[in-house]
C-alpha positions in Angstrom: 23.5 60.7 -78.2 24.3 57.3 -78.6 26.8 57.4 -75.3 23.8 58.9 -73.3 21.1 56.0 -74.8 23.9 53.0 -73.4 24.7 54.9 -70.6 21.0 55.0 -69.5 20.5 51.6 -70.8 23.1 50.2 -68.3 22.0 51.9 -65.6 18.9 50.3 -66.3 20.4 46.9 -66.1 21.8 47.9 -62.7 18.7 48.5 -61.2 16.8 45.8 -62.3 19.8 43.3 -61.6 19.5 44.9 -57.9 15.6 44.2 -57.7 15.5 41.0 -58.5 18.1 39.5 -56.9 20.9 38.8 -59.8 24.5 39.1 -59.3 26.2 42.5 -61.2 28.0 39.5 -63.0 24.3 38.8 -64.6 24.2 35.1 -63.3 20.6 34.9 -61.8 20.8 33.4 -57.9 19.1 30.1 -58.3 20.1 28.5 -54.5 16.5 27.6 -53.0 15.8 30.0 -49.3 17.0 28.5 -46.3 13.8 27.3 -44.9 13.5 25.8 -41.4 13.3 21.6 -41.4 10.5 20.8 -39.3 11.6 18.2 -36.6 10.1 15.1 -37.0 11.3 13.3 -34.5 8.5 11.9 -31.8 8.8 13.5 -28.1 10.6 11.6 -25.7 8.0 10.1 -23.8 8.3 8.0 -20.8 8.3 4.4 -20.8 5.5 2.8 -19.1 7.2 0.5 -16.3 5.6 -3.2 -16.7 7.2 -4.7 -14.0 5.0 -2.5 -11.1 1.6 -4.2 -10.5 -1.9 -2.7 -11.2 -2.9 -0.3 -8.3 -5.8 -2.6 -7.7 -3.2 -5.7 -6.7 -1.7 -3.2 -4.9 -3.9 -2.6 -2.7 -5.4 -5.8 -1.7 -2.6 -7.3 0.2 -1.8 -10.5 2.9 -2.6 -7.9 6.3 -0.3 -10.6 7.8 3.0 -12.3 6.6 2.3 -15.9 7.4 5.6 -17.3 5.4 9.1 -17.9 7.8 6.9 -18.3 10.8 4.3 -16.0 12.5 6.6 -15.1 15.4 10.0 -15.8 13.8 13.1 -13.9 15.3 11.0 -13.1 18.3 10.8 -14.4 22.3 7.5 -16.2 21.3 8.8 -18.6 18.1 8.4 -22.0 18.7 5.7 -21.4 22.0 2.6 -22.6 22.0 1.1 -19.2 22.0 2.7 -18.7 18.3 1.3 -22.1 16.9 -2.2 -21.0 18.5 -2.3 -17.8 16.6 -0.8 -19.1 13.6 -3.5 -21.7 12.7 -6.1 -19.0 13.7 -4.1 -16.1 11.0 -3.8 -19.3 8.7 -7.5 -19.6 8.5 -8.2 -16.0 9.0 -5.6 -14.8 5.8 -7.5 -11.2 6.0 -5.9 -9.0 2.9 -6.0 -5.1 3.6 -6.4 -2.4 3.7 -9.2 -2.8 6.6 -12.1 -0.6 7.1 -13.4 0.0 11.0 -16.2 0.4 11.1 -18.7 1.6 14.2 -21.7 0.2 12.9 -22.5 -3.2 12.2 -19.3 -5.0 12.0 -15.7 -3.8 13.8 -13.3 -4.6 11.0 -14.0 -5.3 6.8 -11.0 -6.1 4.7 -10.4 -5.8 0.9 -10.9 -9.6 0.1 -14.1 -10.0 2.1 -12.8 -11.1 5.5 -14.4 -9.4 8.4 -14.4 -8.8 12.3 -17.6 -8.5 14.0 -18.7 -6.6 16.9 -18.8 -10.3 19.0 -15.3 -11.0 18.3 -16.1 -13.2 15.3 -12.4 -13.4 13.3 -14.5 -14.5 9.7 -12.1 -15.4 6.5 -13.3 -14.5 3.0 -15.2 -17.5 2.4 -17.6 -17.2 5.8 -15.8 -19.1 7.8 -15.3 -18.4 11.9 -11.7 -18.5 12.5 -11.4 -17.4 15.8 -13.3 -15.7 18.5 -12.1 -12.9 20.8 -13.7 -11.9 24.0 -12.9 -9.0 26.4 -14.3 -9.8 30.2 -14.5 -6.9 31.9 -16.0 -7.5 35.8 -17.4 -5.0 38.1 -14.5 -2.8 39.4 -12.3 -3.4 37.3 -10.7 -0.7 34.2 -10.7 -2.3 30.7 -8.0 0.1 30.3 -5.2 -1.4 33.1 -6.8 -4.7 33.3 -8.0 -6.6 30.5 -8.8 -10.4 30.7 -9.2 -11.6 27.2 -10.2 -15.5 25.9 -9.7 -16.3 22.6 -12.2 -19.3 20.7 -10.7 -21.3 17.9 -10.6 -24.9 16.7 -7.8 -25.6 18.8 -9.3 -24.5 21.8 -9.3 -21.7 24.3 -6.5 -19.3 25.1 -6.6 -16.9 28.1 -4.4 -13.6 28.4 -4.9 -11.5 31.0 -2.8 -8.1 30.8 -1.9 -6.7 34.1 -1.5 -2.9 33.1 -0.9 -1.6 37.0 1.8 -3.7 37.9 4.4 -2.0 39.8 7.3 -3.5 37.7 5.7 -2.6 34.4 2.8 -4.8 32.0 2.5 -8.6 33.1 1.0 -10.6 30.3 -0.7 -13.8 31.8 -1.7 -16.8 29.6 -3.2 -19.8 29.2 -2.8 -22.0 26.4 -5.4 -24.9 26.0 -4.3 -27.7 27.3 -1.1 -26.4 28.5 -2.2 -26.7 32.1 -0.4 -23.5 33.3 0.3 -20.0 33.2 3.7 -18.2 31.0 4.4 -14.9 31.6 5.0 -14.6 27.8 4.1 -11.1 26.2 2.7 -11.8 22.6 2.5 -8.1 22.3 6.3 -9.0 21.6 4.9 -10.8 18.3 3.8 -8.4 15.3 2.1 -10.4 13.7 0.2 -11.6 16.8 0.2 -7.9 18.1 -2.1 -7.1 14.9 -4.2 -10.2 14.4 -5.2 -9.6 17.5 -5.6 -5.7 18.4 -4.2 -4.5 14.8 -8.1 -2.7 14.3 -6.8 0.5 15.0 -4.4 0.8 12.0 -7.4 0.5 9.7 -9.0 3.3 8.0 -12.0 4.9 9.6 -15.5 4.2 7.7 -18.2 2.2 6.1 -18.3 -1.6 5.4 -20.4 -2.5 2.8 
């Protein structure tokens, strides 16, 4: 009897021991779960970059470089046709982008300077800069023959362009006071090239 009573009493043991987790040596397991460590660590984010300027400076920039010389590294540096333009982009100093506009005035830029439909070059602060003129006679194409003055402060400059010559474009002009002709291309000039007929780079749409 007795036998059968500690027989049943350690089998009892056994089973509980089993249940709640302790070792058959009777040492209760006291190690904490293994529980996942949340990672605190912040997400690697990008670092904003300081040195790039605000998209609003960005935008709003010289339309043509004026430093090193308006025609610099080209046939025209150092003619009077560069130092004509280069007072008249000087006093101009249009920053684009540039709107045209069909309406009321040809050309707005981002700082305020304008182009109006009577050739009217006008800087930011109001101020006439230059005046181009197209002068188209009866019989003649605008397209293969184009006699152009330009108004400024320092006078007038002529510049025909001769679009049907048989050995290819003859530029003809006049700088004030020069007292004769040069057969220089300022097409050859960039910065002259745009100052003067750079209006259809701009962006399509409304001045304000």
């Amino acid at each position: 009897m007795r036998l059968a009573v500690a027989a049943a009493l350690a089998l009892a043991l056994a089973l509980a021991s089993c249940s709640a987790g302790i070792p058959n040596d009777g040492t209760p397991d006291l190690a904490a779960p293994e529980l996942g460590v949340p990672d605190l660590a912040a997400p690697e984010l990008g670092a904003p970059d300081l040195a790039a300027p605000p998209p609003d400076l960005l935008a709003c920039s010289a339309w043509i470089a004026l430093d090193g010389g308006l025609c610099a590294g080209t046939p025209l540096a150092g003619t009077c046709v560069e130092s004509y333009f280069a007072a008249a982009a000087d006093c101009f100093r249009a920053a684009g982008p540039c709107v045209r506009d069909a309406n009321a005035i040809n050309l707005c830029f981002c700082d305020g300077a304008r182009v109006a439909p009577n050739g009217d070059y006008s800087n930011a602060a109001g101020a006439v800069c230059m005046t181009q003129q197209l002068h188209c006679t009866t019989g003649s194409s605008c397209v293969t023959y184009r006699p152009y003055t330009f108004t400024s402060p320092a006078g007038v400059l002529s510049w025909t362009i001769d679009e049907l010559s048989p050995t290819g474009p003859i530029n003809d002009v006049t700088c004030p006071g020069d007292g004769g002709t040069t057969h220089l291309d300022p097409m050859q000039c960039p910065s002259i090239a745009r100052l003067a007929f750079g209006g259809a780079a701009c962006h399509v749409g409304a001045c304000p």
